[in-house]
C-alpha positions as CSV (number, residue, x, y, z in Angstrom):
1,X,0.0,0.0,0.0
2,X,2.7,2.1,0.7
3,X,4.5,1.3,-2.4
4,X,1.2,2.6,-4.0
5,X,0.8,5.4,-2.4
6,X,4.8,6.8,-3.8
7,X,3.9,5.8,-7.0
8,X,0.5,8.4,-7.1
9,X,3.1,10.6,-5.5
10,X,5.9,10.4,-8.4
11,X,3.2,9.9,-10.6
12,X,1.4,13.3,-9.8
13,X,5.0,15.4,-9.7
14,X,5.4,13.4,-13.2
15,X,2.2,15.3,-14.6
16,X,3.1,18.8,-12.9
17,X,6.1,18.9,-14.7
18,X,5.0,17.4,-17.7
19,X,2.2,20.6,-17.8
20,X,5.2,22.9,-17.2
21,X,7.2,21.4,-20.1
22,X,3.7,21.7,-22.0
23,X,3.0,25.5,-21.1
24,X,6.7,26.1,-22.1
25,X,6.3,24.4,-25.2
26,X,3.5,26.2,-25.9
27,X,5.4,29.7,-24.6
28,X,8.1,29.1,-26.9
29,X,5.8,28.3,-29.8
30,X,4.2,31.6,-29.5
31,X,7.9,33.5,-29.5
32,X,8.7,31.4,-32.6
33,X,5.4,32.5,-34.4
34,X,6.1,35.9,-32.9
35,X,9.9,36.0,-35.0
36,X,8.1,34.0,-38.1
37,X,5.6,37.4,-38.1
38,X,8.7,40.2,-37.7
39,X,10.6,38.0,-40.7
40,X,7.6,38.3,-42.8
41,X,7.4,42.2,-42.0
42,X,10.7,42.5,-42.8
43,X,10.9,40.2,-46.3
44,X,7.5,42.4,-46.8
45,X,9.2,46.1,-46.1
46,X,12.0,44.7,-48.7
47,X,9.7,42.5,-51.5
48,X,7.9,45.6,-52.7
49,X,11.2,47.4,-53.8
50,X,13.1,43.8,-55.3
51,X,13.6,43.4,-59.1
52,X,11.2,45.9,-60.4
53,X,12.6,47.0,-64.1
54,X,9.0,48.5,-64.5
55,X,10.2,51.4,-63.1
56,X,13.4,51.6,-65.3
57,X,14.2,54.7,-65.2
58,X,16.7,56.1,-68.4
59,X,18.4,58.9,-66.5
60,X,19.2,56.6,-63.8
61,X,23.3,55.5,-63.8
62,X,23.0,51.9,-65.9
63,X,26.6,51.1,-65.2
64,X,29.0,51.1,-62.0
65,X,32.8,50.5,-61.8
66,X,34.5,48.6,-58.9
67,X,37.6,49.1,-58.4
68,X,40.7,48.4,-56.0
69,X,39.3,45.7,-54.0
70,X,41.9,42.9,-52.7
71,X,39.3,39.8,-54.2
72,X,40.2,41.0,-57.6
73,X,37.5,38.6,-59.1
74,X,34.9,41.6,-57.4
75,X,36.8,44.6,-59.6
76,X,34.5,45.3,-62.9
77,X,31.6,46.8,-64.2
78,X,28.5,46.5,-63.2
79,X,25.3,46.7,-65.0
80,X,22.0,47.9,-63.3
81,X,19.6,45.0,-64.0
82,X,16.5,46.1,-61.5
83,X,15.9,47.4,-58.2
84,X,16.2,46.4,-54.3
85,X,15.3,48.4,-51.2
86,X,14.4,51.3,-53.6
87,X,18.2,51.8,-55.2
88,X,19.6,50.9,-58.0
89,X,21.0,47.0,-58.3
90,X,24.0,46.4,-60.3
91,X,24.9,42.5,-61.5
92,X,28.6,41.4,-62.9
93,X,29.9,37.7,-63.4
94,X,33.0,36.6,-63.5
95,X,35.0,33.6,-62.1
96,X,35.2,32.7,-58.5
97,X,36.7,29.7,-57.4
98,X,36.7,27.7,-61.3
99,X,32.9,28.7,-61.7
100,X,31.0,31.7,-63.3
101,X,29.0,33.5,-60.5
102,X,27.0,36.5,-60.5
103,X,28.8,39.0,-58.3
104,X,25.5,41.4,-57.0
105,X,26.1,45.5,-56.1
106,X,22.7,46.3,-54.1
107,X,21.4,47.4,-51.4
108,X,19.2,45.8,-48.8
109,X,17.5,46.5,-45.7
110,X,18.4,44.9,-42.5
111,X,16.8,43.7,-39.5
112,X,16.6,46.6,-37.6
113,X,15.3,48.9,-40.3
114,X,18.3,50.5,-41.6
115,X,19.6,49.8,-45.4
116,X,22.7,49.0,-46.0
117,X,24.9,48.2,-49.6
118,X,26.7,45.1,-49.8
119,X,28.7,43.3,-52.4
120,X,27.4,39.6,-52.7
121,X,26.8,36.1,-54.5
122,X,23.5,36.2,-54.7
123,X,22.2,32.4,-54.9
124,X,20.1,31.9,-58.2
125,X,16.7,32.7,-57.9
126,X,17.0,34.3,-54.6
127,X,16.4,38.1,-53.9
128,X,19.4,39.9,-52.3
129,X,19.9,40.6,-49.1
130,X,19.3,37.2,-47.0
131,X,21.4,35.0,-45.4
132,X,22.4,32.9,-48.2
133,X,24.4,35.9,-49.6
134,X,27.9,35.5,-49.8
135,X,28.9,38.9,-48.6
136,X,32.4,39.9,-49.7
137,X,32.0,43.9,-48.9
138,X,29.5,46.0,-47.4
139,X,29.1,49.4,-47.0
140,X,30.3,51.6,-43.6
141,X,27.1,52.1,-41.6
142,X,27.4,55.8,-41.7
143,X,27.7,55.9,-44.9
144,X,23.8,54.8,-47.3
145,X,24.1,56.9,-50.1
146,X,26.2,59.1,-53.1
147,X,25.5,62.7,-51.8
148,X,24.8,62.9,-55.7
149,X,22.6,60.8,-56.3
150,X,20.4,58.2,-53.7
151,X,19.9,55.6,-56.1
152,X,23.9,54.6,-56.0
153,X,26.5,54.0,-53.3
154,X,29.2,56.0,-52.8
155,X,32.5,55.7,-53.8
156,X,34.1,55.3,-50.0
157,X,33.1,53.9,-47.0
158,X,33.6,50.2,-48.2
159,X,34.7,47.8,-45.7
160,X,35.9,43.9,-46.0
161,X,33.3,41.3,-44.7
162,X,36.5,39.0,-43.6
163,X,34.4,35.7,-42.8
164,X,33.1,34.8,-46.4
165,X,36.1,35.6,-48.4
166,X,36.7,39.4,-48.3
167,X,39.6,40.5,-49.0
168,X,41.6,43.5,-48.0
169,X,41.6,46.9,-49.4
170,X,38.1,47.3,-50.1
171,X,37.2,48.6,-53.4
172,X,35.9,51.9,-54.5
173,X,32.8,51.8,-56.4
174,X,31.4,55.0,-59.0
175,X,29.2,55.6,-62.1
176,X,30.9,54.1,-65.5
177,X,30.9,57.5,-66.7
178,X,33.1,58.9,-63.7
179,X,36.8,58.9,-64.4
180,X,37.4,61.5,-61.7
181,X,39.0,59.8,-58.6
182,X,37.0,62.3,-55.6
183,X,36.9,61.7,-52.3
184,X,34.0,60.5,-49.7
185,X,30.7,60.8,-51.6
186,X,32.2,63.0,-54.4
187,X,31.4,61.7,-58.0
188,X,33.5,64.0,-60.1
C-alpha cells in the first residue's frame, strides 16, 4: 500500500512537470510565431522594392565600376539590371573559385530597419539581401548613399566582410561615366 501510495506521488510530480514542459512548449511556440511574423514584416518592407525594371528609369546611372578591392574577381563593371530596397541593383559575373558566378552591387534592408549596400553572390533565384548571400563587402554604416545621387552607393566607405572571403583593401565603387578619382561621396 505504501508502495502505492509513492507511486501516485511520483506519478502526480510526473504530470506537474509534464504541464510545465507543455506551457513552455506552448510559450516558446508563441515567440517562434512571434519571430516568423517580424521576418515576414521585414521580407514584406523589402519585397515591394526587389527586381522591379518597371520602373526603369533612363536617366538613372545603368553602369558602375569597382575598383581596388583585394578579391580582384569583385573589380569590374557592373550593369543595373532592377531594383532592391528602392536603389539601384547592379549585377557582374566573373569567375570565382573555377565557376562563373554572378557577383550582385545592391542594397538591402536589415533587421533593424536601416539599409545598408553590400557586395554579394547572390544564390540563383533568390532576392538579395538574406542569409544565403555570400557577402564579400559592405558598406560603412554611416555611410547609405552618393550625396549625388540616392539611387547609388558612394564611392568610400567600403569595408571587408573577412568571414566569407573578403579581401583587404576594399574597393571603390562609382558611375561608368566617372573617371574623376574624388573623395568620400564625391562623383567628379
Amino acid at each position: 500500500m505504501e508502495e502505492l501510495e509513492t507511486l501516485r506521488h511520483e506519478n502526480l510530480e510526473l504530470m506537474e512537470e509534464l504541464g510545465m514542459l507543455r506551457r513552455k512548449n506552448l510559450e516558446l511556440k508563441e515567440e517562434n510565431l512571434e519571430l516568423i511574423e517580424q521576418l515576414e514584416v521585414a521580407n514584406e518592407a523589402n519585397s515591394g522594392s526587389e527586381d522591379d525594371d518597371a520602373t526603369f528609369d533612363e536617366h538613372l546611372v545603368k553602369e558602375m565600376t569597382v575598383e581596388g578591392a583585394g578579391l580582384r574577381e569583385i573589380n569590374g563593371i557592373y550593369t543595373r539590371i532592377g531594383q532592391n530596397d528602392n536603389a539601384s541593383k547592379f549585377m557582374r559575373t566573373s569567375r570565382y573559385n573555377g565557376r562563373s558566378v554572378d557577383f550582385m552591387l545592391f542594397r538591402c534592408k536589415l533587421t533593424d530597419g536601416r539599409s545598408r549596400w553590400y557586395i554579394s553572390i547572390v544564390p540563383e533565384n533568390a532576392h538579395p539581401g538574406t542569409t544565403q548571400d555570400i557577402d564579400f563587402y559592405g558598406l560603412d554604416h554611416s555611410q547609405q548613399h552618393s550625396v549625388l545621387d540616392p539611387n547609388i552607393p558612394p564611392r568610400d566607405g567600403w569595408v571587408v566582410i573577412p568571414g566569407n572571403g573578403g579581401v583587404g583593401p576594399a574597393p571603390q565603387v562609382y558611375p561608368k561615366e566617372s573617371n574623376v578619382v574624388g573623395d568620400n561621396n564625391e562623383m567628379g
